[in-house]
C-alpha atoms as a printed R data frame, in Angstrom:
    type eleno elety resid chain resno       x       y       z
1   ATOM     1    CA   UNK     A     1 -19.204   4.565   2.507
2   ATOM     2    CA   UNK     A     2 -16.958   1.245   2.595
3   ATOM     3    CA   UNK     A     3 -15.564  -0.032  -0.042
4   ATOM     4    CA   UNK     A     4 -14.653  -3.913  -0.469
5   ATOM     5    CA   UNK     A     5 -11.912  -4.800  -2.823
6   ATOM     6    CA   UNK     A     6 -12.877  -8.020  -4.685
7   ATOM     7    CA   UNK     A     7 -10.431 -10.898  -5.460
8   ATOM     8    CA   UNK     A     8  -6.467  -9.977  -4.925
9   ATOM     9    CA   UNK     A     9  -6.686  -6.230  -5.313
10  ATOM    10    CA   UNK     A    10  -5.938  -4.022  -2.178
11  ATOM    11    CA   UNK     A    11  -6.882  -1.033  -1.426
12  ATOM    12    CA   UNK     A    12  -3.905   1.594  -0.250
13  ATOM    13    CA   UNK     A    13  -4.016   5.089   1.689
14  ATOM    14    CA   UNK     A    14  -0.741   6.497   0.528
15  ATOM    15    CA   UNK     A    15   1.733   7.994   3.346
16  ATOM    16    CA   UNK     A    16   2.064  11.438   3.366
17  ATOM    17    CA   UNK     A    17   5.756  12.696   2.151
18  ATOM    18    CA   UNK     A    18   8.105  14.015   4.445
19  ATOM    19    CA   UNK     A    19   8.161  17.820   3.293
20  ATOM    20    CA   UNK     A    20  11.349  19.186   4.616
21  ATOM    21    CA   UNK     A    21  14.922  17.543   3.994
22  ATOM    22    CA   UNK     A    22  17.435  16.472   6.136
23  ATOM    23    CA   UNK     A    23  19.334  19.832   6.326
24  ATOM    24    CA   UNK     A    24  15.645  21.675   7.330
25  ATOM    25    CA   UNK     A    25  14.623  22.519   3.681
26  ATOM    26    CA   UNK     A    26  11.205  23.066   3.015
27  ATOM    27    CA   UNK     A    27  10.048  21.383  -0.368
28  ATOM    28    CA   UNK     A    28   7.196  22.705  -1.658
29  ATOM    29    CA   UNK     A    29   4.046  20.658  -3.011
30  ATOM    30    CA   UNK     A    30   4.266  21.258  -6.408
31  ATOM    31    CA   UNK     A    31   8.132  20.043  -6.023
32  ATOM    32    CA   UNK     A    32   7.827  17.022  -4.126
33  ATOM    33    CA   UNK     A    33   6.912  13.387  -5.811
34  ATOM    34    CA   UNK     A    34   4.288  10.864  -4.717
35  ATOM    35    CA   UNK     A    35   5.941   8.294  -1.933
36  ATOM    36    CA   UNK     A    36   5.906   4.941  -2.720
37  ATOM    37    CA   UNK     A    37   4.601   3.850   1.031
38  ATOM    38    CA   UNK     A    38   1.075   3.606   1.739
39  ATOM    39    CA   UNK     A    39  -0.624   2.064   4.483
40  ATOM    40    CA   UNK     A    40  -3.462  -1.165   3.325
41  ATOM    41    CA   UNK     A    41  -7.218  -0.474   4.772
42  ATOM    42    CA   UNK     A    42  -8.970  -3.419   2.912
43  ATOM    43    CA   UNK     A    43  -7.936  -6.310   1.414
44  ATOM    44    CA   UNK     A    44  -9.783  -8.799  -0.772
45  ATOM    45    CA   UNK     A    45 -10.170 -12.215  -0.285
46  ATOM    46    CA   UNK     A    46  -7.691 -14.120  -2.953
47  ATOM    47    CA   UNK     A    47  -7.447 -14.831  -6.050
48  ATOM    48    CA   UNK     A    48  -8.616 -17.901  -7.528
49  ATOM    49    CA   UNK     A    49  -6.036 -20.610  -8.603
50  ATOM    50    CA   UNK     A    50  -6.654 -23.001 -11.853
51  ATOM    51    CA   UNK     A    51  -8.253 -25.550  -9.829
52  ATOM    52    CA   UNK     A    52 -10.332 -23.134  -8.095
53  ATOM    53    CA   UNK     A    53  -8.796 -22.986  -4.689
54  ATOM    54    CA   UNK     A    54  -8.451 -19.337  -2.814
55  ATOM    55    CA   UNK     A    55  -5.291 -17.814  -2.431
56  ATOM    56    CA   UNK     A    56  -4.820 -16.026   0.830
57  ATOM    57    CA   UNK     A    57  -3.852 -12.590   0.215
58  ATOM    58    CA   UNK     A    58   0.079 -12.078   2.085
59  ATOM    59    CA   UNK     A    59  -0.703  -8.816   2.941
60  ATOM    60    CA   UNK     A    60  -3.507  -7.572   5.842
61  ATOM    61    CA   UNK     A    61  -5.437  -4.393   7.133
62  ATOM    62    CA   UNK     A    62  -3.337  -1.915   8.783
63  ATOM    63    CA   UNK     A    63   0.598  -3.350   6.913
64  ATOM    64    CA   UNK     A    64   2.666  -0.611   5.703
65  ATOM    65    CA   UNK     A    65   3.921  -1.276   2.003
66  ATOM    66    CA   UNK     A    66   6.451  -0.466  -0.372
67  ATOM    67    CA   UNK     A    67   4.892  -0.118  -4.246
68  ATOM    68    CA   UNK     A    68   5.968   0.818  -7.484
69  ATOM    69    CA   UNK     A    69   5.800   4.843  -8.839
70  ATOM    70    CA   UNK     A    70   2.956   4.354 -11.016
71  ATOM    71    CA   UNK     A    71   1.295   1.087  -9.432
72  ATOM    72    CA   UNK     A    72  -2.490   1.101  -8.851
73  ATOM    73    CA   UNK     A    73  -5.514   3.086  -9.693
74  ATOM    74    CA   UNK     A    74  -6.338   6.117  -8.168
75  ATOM    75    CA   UNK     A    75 -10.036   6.711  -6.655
76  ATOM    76    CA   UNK     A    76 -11.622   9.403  -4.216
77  ATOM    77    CA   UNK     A    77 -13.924   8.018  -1.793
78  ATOM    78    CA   UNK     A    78 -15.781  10.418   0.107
79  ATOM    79    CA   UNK     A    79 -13.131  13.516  -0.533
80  ATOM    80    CA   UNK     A    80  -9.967  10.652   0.473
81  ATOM    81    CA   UNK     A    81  -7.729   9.828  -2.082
82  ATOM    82    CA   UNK     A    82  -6.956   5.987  -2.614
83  ATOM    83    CA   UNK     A    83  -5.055   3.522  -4.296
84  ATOM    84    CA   UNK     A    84  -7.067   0.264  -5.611
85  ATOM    85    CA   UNK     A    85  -4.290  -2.415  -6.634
86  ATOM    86    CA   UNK     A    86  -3.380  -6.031  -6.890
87  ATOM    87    CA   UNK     A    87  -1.546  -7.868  -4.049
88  ATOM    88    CA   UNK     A    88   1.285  -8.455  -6.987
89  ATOM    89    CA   UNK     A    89   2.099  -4.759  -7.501
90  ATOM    90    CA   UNK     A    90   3.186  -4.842  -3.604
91  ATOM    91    CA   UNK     A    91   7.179  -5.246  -3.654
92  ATOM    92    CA   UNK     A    92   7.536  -5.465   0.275
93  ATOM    93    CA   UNK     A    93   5.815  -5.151   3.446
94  ATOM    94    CA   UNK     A    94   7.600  -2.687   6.258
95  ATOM    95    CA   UNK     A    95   8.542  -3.686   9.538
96  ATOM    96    CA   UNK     A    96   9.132  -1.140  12.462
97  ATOM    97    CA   UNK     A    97  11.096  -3.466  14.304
98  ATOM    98    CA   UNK     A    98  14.217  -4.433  13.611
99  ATOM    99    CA   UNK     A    99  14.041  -7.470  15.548
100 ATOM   100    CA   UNK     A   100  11.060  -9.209  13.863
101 ATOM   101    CA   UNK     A   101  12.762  -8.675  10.555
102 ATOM   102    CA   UNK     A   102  15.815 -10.438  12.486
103 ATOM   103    CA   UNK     A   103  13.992 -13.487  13.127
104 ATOM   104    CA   UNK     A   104  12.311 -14.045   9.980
105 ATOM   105    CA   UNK     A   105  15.582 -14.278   8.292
């Protein structure tokens, strides 16, 4: 099945957690919390504006993201657990290199 978010909203695979600590402890699932990292599959098109121009969404397909705790909508699609939410829940998009965050600044 493939799903299409419609306007601004985003749809999110959340990353899994790491499960062991620093020091080599094992945390066990019913201990450890949700992350807050998820990688985007789909993205809508926009929102509208009040003179009815599209808004480009910032984020794209395949962006890792930073959201809030309790941000989005959770769905299953075909046994996968998702995240359906709007582009304004997003707080920041992560960057593996270093250098390209450099750059932009």
């Amino acid at each position: 099945m493939h799903i299409r978010p419609l306007r601004d909203r985003i749809i999110v695979k959340r990353v899994e957690a790491q499960r062991t600590t620093a020091s080599g402890i094992v945390i066990p699932d019913t201990a450890a919390e949700k992350p807050e990292q998820g990688e985007v599959i789909a993205v809508g098109p926009g929102r509208l504006d009040d003179k009815g121009k599209r808004i480009t969404p910032e984020v794209k397909v395949g962006d890792r993201i930073l959201f809030g705790k309790y941000s989005g909508q959770t769905v299953k699609v075909e046994g996968e657990e998702l995240l359906v939410m709007r582009e304004e829940d997003v707080m920041a998009v992560l960057a593996e290199d270093t250098g390209a965050m450099k750059k932009a600044a």
